[in-house]
C-alpha positions in Angstrom: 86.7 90.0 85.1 88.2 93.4 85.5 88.9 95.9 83.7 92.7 96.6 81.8 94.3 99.6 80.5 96.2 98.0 77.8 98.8 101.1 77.1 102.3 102.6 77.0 104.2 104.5 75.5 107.9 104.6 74.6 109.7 108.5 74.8 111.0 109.3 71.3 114.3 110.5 72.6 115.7 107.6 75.1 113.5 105.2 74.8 112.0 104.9 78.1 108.6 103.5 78.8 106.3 105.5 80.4 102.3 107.2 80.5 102.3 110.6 79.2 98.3 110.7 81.1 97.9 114.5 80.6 99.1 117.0 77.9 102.0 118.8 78.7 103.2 115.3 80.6 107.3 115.2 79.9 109.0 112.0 80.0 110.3 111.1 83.8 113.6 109.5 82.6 115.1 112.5 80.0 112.2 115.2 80.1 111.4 115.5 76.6 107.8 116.4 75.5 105.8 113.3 73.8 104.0 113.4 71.0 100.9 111.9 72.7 98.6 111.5 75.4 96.9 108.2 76.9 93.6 108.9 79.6 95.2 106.8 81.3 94.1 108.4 85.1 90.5 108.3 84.7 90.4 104.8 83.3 92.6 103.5 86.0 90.3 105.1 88.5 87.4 103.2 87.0 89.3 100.2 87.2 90.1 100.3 91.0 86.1 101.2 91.1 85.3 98.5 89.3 87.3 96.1 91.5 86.1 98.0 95.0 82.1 97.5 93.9 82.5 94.1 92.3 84.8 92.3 94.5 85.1 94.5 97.8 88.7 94.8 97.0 90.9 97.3 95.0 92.6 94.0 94.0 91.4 91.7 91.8 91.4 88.0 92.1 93.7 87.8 88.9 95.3 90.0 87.4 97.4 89.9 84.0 100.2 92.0 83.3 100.3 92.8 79.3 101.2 96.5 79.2 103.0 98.9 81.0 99.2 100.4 82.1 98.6 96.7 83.3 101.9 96.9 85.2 101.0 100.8 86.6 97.7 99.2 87.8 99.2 96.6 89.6 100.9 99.0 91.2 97.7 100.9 92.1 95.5 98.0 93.3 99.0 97.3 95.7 98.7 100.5 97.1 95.1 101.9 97.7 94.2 98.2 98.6 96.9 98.4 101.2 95.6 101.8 102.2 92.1 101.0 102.3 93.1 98.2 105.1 95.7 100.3 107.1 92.9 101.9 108.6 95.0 104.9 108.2 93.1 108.6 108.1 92.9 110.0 104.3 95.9 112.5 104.9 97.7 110.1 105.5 97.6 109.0 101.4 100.5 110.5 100.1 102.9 109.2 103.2 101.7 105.9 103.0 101.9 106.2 99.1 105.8 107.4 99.2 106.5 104.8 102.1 105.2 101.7 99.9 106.9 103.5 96.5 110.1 104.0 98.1 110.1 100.2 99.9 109.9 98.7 95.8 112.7 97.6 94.1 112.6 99.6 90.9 116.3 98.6 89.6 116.7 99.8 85.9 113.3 101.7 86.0 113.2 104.3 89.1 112.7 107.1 87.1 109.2 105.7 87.2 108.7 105.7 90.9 108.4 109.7 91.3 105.4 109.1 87.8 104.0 106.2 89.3 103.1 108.5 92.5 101.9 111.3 90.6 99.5 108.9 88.5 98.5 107.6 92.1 97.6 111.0 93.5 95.5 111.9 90.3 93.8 108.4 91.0 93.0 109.5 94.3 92.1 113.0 93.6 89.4 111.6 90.8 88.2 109.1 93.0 87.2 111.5 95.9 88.7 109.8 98.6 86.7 106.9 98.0 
């Protein structure tokens, strides 16, 4: 077992799908202001915890995809699990982040890839470096 963030949210002015995870959060697509906010950085961070304490991997042995929270924490365990094993020095977090965020194929969706890193680096900021 692990632990899902089961959210989303859909921007009222195009439509786009994204996590509006802080106030003030506009959407990454048009740049309109939401009308809500999800917690969705400290939960994810408890998540990749979660999978680091129980399973000595950021990734989980399974992993189901039914959100767009589920998909951003796919993305997540990709990364710090793949950072965690570079056996790169903590600096190097952002480079490595942008390197594996730029090498994706984000076709109809890359006005998520700039949010998806920002999310990361709050991950990473709340989890100390862990």
């Amino acid at each position: 077992m692990t632990l899902h963030v089961s959210c989303g949210y859909q921007c009222l002015g195009c439509g786009a799908f994204y996590l509006p995870f802080a106030p003030g959060v506009l959407c990454p697509k048009c740049g309109k202001t939401g009308d809500q906010t999800i917690d969705f950085v400290p939960q994810a961070a408890q998540s990749l915890r979660f999978n680091l304490q129980s399973y000595g991997s950021y990734w989980p042995a399974a992993w189901y995809v039914g959100s767009l929270g589920d998909h951003v924490l796919k993305l997540l365990f990709m990364v710090f699990e793949g950072f965690r094993k570079s056996g790169y020095a903590e600096e190097r977090f952002e480079a490595y982040l942008e390197e594996r965020l730029s090498a994706m194929d984000w076709a109809e969706q890359s006005y998520l890839k700039d949010h998806v890193r920002v999310i990361a680096v709050a991950v990473r900021v709340m989890l100390g470096g862990e």
